[in-house]
N, C-alpha and C positions, 0 to 999 in steps of 0.2 A: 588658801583659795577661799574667796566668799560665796557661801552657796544661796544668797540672795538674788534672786534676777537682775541682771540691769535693767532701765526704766524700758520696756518696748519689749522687752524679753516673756515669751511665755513659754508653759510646758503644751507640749503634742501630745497628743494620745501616742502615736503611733513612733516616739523617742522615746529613749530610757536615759539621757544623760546628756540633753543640749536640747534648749528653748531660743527662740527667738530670730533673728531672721539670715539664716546662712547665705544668699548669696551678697547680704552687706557686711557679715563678717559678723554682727554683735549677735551678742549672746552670750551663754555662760554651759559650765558642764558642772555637773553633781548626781546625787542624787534622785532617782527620780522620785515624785510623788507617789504617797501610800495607793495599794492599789485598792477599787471600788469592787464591793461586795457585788456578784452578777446579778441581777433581775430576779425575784420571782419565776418561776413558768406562768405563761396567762390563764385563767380560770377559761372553761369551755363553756360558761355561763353567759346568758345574753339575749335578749330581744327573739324571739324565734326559734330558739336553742333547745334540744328535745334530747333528753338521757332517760336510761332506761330506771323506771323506778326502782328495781330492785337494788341498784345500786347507790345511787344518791340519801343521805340521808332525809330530804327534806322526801322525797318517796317514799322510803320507809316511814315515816315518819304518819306520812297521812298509809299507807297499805296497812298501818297495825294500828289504825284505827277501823279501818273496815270490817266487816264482818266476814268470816272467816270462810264461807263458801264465794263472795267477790271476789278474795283473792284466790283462792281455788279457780277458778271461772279465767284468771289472769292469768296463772302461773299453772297449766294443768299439768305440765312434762318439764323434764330436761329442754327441748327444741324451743321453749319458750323464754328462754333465758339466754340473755347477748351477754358479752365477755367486751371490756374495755383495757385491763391491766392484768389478767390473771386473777385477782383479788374478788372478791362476794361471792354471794351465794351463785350458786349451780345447780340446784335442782330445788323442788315445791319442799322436801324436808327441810333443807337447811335453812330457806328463804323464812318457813315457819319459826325455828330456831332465833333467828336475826328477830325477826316480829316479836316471839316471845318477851326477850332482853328488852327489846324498845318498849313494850307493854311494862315491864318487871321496873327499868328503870325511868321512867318517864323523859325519855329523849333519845333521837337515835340518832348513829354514829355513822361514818365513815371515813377510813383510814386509807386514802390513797387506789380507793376503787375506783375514782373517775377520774382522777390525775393526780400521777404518783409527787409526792413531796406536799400535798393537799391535805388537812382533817378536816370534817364537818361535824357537826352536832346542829338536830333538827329537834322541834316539834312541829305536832298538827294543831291547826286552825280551826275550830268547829264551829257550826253554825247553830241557828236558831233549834235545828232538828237533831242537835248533837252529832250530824254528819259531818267529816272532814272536809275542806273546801278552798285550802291551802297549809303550806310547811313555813312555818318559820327558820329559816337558821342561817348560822355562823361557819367561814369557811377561814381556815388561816394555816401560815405553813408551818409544814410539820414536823415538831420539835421544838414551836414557837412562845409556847405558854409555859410557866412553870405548872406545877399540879394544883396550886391554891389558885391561879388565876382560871384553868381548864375548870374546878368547883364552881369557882365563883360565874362566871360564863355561863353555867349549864343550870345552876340556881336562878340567874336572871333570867336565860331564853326560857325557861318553865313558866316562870313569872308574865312575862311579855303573853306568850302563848295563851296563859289562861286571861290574863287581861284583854286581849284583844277577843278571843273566845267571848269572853261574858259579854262585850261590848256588842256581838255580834247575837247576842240572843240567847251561847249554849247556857245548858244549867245542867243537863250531866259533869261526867267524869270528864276533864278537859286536861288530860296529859295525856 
């Protein structure tokens, strides 16, 4: 049996082993076609679109730039912190914690806090006043990088971030 189509013959999505037009009879049966890797989930990113800083990196990102009683002032309790996936911080300790590492590494993370199968890596934006004033970053799905490309990502977003920074006036610390 030839598992070529004949001329007019196509595959269906919804066949696994005959193409082409059954009430005139042509067509062929085999194999069906390798199957397609499903979609991405869609990013909750967008025009209007409003997430709670503690959990996005590009928030973290500019909150551990802020000065440390702002984010107090933001984050005073537990009731101030919204849940998306189970995942990030949950109260003003651990929120500190998170801030810490972003401060410690110069870029911050998230792994599936705002949509599971999601990582980010962020930095902050600073202006003329060394104040944050936007986040830089990178969203991709997760498990998608090897380790030397995730390095190399977080080496350039650093990079971009102080570039755009200086462009914009800071001359402090810009990670």
């Amino acid at each position: 049996m030839s598992t070529a189509p004949p001329a007019g013959g196509i595959w269906w999505p919804w066949q696994t082993a005959w193409a082409g037009c059954p009430p005139c009879g042509s067509g062929w049966a085999g194999a069906p076609p390798p199957p397609r890797p499903a979609p991405p989930p869609p990013l909750v990113s967008g025009v209007g679109v409003r997430l709670p800083s503690h959990l996005t990196a590009t928030g973290r990102a500019i909150l551990s730039a802020l000065p440390r009683n702002q984010v107090r002032a933001l984050y005073p309790n537990r009731q101030a912190f919204t849940d998306r996936t189970g995942i990030g911080p949950k109260s003003p300790k651990e929120l500190e914690a998170t801030l810490a590492e972003t401060q410690r590494t110069g870029f911050a993370e998230e792994h599936g806090d705002v949509t599971p199968g999601f990582d980010s890596y962020a930095v902050a934006v600073r202006d003329y006043n060394d104040f944050p004033i936007a986040g830089l970053a990178l969203t991709f799905v997760s498990g998608s990088l090897r380790p030397e490309q995730e390095r190399s990502l977080k080496t350039k977003l650093r990079l971009a971030g102080t570039e755009l920074s200086r462009r914009l006036g800071a001359v402090g610390s810009l990670t």
